[in-house]
DRENDO-1510 file (C-alpha; in Angstrom, 1 decimal, always signed):
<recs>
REC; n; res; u; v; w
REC; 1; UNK; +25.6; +8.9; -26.9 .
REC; 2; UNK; +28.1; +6.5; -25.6 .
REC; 3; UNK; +29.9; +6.6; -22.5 .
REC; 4; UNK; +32.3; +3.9; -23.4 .
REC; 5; UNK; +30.8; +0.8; -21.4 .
REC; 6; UNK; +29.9; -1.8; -23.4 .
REC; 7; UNK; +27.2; -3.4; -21.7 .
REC; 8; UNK; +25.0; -6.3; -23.4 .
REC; 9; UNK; +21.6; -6.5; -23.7 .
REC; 10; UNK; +21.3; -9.8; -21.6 .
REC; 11; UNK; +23.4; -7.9; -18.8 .
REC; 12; UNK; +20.4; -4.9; -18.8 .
REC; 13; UNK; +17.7; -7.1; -19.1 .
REC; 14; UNK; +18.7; -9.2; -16.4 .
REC; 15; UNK; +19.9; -6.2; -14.5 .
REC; 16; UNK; +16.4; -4.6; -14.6 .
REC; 17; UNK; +15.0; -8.1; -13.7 .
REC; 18; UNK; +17.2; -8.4; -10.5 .
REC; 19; UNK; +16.6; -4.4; -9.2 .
REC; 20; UNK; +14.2; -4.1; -6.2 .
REC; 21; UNK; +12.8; -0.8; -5.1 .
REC; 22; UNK; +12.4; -1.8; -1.1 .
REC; 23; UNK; +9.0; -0.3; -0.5 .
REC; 24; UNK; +8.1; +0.0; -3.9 .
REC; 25; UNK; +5.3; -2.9; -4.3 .
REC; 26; UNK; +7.4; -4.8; -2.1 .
REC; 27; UNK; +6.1; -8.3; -1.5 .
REC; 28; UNK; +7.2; -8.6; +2.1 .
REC; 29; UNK; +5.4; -12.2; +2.8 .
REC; 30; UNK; +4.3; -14.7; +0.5 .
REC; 31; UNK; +1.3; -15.1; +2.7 .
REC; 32; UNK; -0.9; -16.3; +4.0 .
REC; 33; UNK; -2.1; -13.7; +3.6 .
REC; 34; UNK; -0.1; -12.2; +0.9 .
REC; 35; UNK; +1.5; -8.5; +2.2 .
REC; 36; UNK; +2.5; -6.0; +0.2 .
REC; 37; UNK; +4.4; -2.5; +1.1 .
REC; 38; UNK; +4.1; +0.3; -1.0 .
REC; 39; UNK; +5.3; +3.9; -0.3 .
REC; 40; UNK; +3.1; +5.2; -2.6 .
REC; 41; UNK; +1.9; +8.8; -1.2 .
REC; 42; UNK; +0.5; +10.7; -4.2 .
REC; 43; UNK; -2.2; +10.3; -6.9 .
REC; 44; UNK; +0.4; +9.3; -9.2 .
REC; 45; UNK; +2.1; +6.4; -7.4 .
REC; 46; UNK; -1.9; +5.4; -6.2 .
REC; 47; UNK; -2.7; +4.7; -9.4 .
REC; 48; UNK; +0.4; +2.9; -10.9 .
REC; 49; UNK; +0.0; +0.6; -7.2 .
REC; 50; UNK; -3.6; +0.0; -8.4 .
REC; 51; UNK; -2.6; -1.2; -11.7 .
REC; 52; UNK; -0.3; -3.2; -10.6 .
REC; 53; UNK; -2.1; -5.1; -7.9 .
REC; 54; UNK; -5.0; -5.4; -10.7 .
REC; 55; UNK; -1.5; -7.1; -12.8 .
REC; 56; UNK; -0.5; -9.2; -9.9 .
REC; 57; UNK; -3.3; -10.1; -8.4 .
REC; 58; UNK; -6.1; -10.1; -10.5 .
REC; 59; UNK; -9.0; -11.8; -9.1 .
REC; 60; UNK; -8.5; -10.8; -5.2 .
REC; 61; UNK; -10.0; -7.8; -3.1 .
REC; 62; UNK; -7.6; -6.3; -1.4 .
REC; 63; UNK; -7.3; -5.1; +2.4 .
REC; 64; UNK; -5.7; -1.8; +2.6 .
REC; 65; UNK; -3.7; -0.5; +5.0 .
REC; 66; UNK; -3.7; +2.9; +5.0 .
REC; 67; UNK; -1.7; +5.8; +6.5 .
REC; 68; UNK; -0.9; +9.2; +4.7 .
REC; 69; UNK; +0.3; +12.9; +5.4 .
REC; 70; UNK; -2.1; +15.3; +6.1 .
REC; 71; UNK; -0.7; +18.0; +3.3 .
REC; 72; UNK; -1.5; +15.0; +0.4 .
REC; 73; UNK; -3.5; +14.4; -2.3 .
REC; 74; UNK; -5.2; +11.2; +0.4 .
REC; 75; UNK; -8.6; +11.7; -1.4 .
REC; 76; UNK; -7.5; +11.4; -5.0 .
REC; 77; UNK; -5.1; +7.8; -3.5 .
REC; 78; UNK; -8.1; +6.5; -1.8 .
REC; 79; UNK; -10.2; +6.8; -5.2 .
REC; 80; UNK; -7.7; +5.4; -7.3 .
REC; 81; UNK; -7.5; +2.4; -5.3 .
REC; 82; UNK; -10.8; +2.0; -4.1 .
REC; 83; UNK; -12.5; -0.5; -6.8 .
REC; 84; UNK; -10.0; -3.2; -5.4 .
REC; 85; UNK; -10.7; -3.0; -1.7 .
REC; 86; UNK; -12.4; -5.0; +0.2 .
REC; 87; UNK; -11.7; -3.3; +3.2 .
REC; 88; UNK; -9.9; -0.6; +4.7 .
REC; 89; UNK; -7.6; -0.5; +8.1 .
REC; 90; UNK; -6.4; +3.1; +8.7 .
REC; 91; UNK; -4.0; +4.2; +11.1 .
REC; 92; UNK; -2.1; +7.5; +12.0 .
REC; 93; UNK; +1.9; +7.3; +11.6 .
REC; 94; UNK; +3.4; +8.0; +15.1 .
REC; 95; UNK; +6.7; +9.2; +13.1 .
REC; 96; UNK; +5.3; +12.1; +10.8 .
REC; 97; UNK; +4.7; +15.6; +12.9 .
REC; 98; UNK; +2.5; +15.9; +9.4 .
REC; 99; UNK; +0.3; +12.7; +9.5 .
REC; 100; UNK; -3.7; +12.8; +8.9 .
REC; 101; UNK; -5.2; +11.3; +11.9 .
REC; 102; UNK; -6.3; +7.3; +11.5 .
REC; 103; UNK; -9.9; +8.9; +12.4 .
REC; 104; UNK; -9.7; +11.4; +9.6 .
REC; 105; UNK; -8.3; +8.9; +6.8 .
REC; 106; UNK; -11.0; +6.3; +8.0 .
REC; 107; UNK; -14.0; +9.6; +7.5 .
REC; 108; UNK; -12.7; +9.7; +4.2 .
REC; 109; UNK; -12.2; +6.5; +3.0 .
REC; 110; UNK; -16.2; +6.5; +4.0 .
REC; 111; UNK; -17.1; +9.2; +1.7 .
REC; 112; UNK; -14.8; +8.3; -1.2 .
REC; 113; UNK; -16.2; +4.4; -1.4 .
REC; 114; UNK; -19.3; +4.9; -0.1 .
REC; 115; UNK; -20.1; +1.5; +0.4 .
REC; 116; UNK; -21.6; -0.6; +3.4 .
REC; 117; UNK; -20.1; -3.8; +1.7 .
REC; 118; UNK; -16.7; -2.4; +2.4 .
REC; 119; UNK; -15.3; -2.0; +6.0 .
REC; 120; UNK; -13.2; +0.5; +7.0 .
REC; 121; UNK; -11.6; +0.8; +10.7 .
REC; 122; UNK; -8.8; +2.5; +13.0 .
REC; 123; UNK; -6.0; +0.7; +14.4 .
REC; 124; UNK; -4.3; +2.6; +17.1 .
REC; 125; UNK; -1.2; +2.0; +16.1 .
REC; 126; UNK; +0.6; -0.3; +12.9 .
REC; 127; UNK; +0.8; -3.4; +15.1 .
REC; 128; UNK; -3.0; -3.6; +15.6 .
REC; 129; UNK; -3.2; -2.3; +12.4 .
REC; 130; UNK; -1.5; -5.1; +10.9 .
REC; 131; UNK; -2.9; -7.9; +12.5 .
REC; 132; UNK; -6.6; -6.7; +11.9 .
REC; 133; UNK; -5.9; -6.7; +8.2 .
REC; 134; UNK; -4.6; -9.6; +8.2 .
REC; 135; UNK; -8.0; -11.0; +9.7 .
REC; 136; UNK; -9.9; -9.2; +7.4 .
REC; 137; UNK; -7.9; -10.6; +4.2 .
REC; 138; UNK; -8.0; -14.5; +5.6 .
REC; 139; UNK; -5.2; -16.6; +4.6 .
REC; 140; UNK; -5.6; -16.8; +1.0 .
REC; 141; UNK; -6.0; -12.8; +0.4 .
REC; 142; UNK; -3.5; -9.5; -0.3 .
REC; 143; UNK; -2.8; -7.4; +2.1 .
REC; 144; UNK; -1.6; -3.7; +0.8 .
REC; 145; UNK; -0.3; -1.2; +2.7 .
REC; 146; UNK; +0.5; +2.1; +1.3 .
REC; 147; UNK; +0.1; +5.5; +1.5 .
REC; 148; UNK; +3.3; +7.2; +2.9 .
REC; 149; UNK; +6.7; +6.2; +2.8 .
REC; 150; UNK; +7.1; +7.6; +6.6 .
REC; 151; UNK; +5.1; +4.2; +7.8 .
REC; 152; UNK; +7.3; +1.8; +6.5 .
REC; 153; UNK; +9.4; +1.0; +9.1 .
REC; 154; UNK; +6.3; +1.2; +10.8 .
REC; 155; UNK; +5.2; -1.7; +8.5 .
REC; 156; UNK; +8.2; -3.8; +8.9 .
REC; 157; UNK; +8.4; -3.8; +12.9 .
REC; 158; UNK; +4.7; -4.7; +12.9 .
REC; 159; UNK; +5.3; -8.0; +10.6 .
</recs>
């Protein structure tokens, strides 16, 4: 059903090629390490951010930086994810009356990977949080945070 544009074929596909979703596997530095910012806060979005991280990067473990809602599916994120991580930095968003407690997030992060080869540790806050994944992904890894799309201001002020 036409709504009398005439728009070419070259002008969508380049259209669609030039579109960026800020916060939407955003890469926010080239690295070292590699960081990206992803909004991702259900099950859904978890999974699409795994398979394209598995797209992008295919051959890195990933650090993830991690803070969620309480009311979310955070279990069913963390699983979809977890095959990819390396290790895990979790941290409590200061703006969301609703966020899971870094101390919560890291309990279940534990009991979802279940793996002493995989670290997983609370930042007090998304500055510490930041830089400590950062350490833990070296200069020639991916950082990844996700998990809410409360902390990305969050994300931003600590880069």
């Amino acid at each position: 059903m036409g709504r009398g544009w005439n728009i070419s074929e070259e002008d969508i596909v380049r259209g669609v090629a030039e579109t960026s979703w800020p916060g939407r596997f955003e890469v926010v530095t080239a690295g070292p390490p590699a960081v990206i910012v992803d909004g991702g806060h259900n099950p859904q979005g978890a999974k699409v951010l795994a398979e394209s991280l598995s797209d992008v990067f295919p051959d890195e473990r990933i650090v993830f930086l991690m803070s969620v809602l309480a009311d979310k599916d955070y279990r069913s994120m963390i699983r979809a994810v977890a095959p990819l991580g390396s290790a895990w930095v979790c941290v409590t968003s200061p703006n969301a009356p609703r966020a899971l407690s870094g101390d919560d997030l890291a309990r279940a992060v534990r009991d979802e990977v279940a793996s002493d080869e995989v670290a997983v540790e609370v930042a007090p806050g998304f500055s510490d949080a930041m830089k400590r994944a950062r350490q833990l992904a070296g200069p020639a890894g991916v950082v990844c945070a996700f998990g809410s799309l409360y902390s990305i201001a969050e994300i931003r002020k600590a880069l």
